[in-house]
C-alpha positions as CSV (number, residue, x, y, z in Angstrom):
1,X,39.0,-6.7,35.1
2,X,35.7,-5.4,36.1
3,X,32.8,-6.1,34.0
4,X,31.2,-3.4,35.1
5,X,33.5,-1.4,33.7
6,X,33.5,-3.0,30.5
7,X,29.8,-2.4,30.2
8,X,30.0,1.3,31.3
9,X,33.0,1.5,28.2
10,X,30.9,-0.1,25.5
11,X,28.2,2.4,26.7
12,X,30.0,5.3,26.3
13,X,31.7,4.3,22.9
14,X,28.1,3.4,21.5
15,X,26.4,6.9,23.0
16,X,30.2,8.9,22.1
17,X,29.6,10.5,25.4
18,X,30.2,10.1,28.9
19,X,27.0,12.4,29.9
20,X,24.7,10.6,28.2
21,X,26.2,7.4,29.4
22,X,25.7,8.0,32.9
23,X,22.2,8.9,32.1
24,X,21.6,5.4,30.4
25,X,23.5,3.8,33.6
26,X,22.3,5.2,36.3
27,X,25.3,6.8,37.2
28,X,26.7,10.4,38.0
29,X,29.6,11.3,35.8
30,X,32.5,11.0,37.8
31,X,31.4,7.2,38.5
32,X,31.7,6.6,34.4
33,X,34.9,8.7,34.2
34,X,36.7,6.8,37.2
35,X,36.1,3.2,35.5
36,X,37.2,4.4,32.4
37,X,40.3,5.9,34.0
38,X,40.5,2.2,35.9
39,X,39.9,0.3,32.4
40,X,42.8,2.3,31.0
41,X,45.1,2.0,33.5
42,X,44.7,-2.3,33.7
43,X,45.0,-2.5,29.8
44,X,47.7,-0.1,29.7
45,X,46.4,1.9,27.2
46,X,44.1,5.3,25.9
47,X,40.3,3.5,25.1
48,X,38.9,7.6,23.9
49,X,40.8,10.3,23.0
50,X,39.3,13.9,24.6
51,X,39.1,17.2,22.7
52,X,36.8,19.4,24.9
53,X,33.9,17.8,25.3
54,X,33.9,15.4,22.3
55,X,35.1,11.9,22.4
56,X,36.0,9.5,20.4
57,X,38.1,5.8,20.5
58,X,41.7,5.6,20.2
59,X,42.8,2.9,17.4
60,X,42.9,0.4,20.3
61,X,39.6,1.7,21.8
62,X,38.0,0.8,18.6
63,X,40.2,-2.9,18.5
64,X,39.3,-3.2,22.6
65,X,35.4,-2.7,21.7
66,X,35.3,-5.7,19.2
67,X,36.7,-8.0,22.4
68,X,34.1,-5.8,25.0
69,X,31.7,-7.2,22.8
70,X,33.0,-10.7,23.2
71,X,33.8,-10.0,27.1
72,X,29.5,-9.2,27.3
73,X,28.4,-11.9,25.7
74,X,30.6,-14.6,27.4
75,X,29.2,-12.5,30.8
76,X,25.9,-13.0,30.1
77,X,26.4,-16.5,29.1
78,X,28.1,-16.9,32.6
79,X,25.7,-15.3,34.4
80,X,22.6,-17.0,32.6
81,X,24.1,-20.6,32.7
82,X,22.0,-22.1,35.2
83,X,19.3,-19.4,34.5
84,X,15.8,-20.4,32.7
85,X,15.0,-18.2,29.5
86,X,11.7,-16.6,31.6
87,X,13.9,-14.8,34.4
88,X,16.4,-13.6,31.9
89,X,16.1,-9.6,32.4
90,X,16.6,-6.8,30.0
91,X,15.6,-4.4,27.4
92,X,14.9,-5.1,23.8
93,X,14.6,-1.9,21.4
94,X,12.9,-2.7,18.3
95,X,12.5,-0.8,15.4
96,X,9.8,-2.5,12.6
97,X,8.8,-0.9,9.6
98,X,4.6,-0.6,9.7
99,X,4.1,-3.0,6.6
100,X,6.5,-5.9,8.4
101,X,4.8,-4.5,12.3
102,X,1.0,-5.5,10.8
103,X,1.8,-8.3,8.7
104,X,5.3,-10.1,10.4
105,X,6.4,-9.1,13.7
106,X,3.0,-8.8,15.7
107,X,2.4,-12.7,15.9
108,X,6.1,-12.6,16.9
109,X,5.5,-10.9,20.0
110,X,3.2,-13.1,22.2
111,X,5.4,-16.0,21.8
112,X,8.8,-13.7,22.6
113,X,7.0,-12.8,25.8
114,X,5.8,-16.2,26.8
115,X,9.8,-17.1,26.6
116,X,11.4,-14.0,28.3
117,X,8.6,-12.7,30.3
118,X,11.2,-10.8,32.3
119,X,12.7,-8.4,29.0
120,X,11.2,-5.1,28.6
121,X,10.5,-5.0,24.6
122,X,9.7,-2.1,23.2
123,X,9.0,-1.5,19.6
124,X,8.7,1.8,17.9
125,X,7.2,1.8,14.2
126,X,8.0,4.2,11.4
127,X,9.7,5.0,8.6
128,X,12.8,3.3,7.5
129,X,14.9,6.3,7.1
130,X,14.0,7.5,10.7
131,X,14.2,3.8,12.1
132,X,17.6,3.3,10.3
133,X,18.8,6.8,11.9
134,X,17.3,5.6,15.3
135,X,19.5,2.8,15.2
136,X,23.2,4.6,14.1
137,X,22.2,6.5,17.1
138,X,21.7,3.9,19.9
139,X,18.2,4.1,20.2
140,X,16.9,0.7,19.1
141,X,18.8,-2.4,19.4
142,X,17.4,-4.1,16.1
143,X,15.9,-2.8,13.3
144,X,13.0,-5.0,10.5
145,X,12.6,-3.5,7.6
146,X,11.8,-3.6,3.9
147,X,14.4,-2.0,1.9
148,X,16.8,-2.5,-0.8
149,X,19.7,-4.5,0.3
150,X,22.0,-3.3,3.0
151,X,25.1,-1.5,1.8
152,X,26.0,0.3,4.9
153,X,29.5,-1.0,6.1
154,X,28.4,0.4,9.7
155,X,25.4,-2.4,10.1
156,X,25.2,-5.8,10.1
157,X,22.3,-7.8,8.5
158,X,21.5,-10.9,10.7
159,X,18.4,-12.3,8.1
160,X,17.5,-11.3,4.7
161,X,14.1,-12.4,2.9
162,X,13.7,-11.2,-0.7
163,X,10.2,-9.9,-1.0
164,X,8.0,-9.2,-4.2
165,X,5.7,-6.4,-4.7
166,X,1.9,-6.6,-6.4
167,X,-0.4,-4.3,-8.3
168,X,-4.3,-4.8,-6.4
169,X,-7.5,-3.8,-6.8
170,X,-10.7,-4.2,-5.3
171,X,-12.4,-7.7,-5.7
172,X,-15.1,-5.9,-8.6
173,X,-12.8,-2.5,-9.7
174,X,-11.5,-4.2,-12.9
175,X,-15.6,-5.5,-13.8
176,X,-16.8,-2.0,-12.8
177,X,-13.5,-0.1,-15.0
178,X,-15.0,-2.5,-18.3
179,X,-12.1,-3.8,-18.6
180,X,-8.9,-5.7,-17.7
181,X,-6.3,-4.5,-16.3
182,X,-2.8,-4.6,-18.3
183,X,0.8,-3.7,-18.0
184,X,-0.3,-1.7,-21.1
185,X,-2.7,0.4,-19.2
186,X,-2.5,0.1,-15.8
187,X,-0.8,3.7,-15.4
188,X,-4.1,5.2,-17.0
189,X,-5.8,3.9,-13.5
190,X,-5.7,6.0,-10.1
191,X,-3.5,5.1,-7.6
192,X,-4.0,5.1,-3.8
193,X,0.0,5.5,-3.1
194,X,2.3,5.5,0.2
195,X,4.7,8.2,0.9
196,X,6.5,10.1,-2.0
197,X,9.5,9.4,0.2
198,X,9.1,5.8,0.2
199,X,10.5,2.4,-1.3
200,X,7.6,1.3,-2.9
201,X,6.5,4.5,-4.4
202,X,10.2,5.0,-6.3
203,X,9.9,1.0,-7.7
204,X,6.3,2.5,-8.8
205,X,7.9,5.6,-10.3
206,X,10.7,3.7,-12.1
207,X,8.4,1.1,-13.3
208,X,5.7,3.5,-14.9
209,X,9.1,5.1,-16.7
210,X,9.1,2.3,-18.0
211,X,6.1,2.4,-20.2
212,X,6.6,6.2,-20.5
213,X,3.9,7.1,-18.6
214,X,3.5,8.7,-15.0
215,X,1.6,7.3,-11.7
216,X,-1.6,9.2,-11.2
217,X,-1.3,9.3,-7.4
218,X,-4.8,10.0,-6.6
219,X,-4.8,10.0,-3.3
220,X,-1.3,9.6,-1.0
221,X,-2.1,7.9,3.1
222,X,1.2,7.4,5.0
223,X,-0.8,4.3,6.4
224,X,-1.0,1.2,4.7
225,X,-3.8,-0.3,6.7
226,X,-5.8,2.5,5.0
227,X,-4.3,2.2,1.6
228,X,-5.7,-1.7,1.6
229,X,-9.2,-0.2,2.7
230,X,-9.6,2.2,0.5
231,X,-8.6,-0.4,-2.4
232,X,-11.2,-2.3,-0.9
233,X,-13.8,-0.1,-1.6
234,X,-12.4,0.4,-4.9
235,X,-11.2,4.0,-4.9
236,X,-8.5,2.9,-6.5
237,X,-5.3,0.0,-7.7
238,X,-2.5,0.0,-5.0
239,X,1.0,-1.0,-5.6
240,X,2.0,-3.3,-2.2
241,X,4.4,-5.8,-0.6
242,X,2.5,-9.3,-1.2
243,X,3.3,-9.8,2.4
244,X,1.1,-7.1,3.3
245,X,-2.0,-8.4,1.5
246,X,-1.5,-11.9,1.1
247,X,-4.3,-12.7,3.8
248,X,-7.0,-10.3,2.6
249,X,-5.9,-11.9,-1.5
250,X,-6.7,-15.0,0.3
251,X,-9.5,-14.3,2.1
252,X,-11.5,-12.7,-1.1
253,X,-11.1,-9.0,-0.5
254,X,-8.5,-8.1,-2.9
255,X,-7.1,-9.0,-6.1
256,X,-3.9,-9.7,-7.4
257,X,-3.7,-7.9,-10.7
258,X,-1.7,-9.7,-13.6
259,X,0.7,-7.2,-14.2
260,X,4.5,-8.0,-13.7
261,X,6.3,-6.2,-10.5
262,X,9.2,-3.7,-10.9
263,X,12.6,-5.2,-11.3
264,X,13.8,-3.5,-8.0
265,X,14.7,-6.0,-5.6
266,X,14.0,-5.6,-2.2
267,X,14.3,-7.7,1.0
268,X,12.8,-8.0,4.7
269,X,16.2,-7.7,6.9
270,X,17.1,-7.8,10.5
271,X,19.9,-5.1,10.9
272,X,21.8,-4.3,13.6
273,X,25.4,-2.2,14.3
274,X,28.3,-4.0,13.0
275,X,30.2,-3.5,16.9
276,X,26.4,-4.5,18.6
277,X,26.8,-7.1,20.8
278,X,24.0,-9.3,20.2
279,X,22.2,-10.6,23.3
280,X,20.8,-14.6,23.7
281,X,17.2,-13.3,23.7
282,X,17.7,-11.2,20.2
283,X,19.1,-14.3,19.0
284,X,16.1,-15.7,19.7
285,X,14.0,-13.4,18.0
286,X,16.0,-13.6,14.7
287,X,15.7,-17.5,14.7
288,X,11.9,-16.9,15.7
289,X,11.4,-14.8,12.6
290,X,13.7,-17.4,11.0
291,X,11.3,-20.1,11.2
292,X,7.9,-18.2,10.4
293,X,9.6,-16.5,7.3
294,X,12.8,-18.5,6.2
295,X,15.5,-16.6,4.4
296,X,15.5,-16.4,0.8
297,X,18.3,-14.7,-1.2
């Protein structure tokens, strides 16, 4: 059996096209249709069923790709045995939420690089919806983000870190506002919010219901390193991940308000497809992230 093949079948299972995998491959069409046809005809069986131009796996396509996986990953460990980490070669597609891209992953990267100087990474920041649609699609490899815990049977979560959210102000807002700051009355404030769309901005919602009252979203900035410099200068109380500000809470520039978080649990995770076969090197950056950030349930 051809590993090539093999490849060129997980390919087109992943993309659910034979065009597009030839584009990813490098190859003209008929190249990907003639190892498929060559696959079928050693394992004796249909891999994708063909109705006009849409495809999709037979019942033991989809039990074959589990084992293409497994057939990949023994491959590369084959191939890499006798191979140091720095001429390993490859692509890494990684999608990071902003918050975790600022705060997380971008001390992460120089040390990734310094192992597997030879892998292509490329990281694309957004939002979570668009990264997590980004990644049922093929287009990222792994996805770190901040979100309530996976549910989706489709991905597989490789780390999970449950994360709390704070209420902050500027170092002097609560002196200049005359008073303190409560759970009683910290909805009477202005907030300096992320997107309407967002995680954070629902637990702020749901929280505020709460206490009957309604966030006075003041200003909205679909960038958080704006949001933390704006409640710098005391325009207004933000409601954050403490990952996000921890360093500027330690280094004097904001303050963690004593009011009590929303219930909502959240968590940092490393997701992936459920069928991905997971390379050695994005092991390696899970156990990376592992050790600067361990798990916590």
């Amino acid at each position: 059996m051809d590993i090539r093949n093999v490849k060129t079948f997980v390919r087109v299972a992943e993309l659910k096209s034979f065009t597009k995998a030839a584009e990813k491959l490098n190859y003209v069409q008929s190249t990907v249709t003639a190892q498929i046809k060559q696959l079928e005809k050693e394992l004796g069986y249909s891999l994708f069923d063909r109705i006009g131009k849409r495809i999709s796996l037979t019942v033991m396509g989809e039990r074959f790709l589990k084992i293409a996986y497994e057939l990949l990953l023994v491959s590369e460990k084959a191939e890499n045995l006798n191979v140091d980490s720095s001429d390993i070669k490859g692509v890494l597609r990684v999608g990071v939420s902003e918050s975790l891209l600022i705060s997380v992953f971008k001390d992460l990267i120089p040390e990734f690089k310094a192992k597997f100087k030879n892998i292509d990474l490329r990281i694309r920041s957004g939002h979570t919806v668009d990264l997590l649609e980004q990644l049922r699609q093929n287009n990222l490899d792994l996805l770190y983000v901040s979100k309530i815990k996976n549910t989706d049977p489709d991905l597989k979560c490789h780390y999970a870190r449950k994360e709390t959210s704070v209420f902050v102000s500027g170092i002097d807002y609560e002196k200049e506002n005359g008073k303190i700051i409560s759970k009683d009355n910290i909805f009477k404030h202005n907030f300096i919010i992320t997107e309407r769309e967002g995680m954070y901005y629902s637990f702020l919602s749901k929280l505020a219901a709460e206490q009957n009252a309604s966030v006075n979203d003041w200003i909205e900035v679909d960038n958080v390193l704006v949001i933390i410099e704006l409640v710098k200068r005391g325009m207004g109380i933000a409601f954050l991940p403490e990952y996000l500000i921890l360093d500027e809470i330690e280094k004097g520039n904001l303050k963690k308000l004593n009011v009590s978080e929303s219930s909502e649990t959240h968590y940092s995770q490393v997701l992936c497809h459920k069928d991905r076969w997971v390379t050695p090197f994005m092991h390696e950056l899970i156990n990376m992230l592992k050790k600067v950030r361990p798990e916590i349930k």
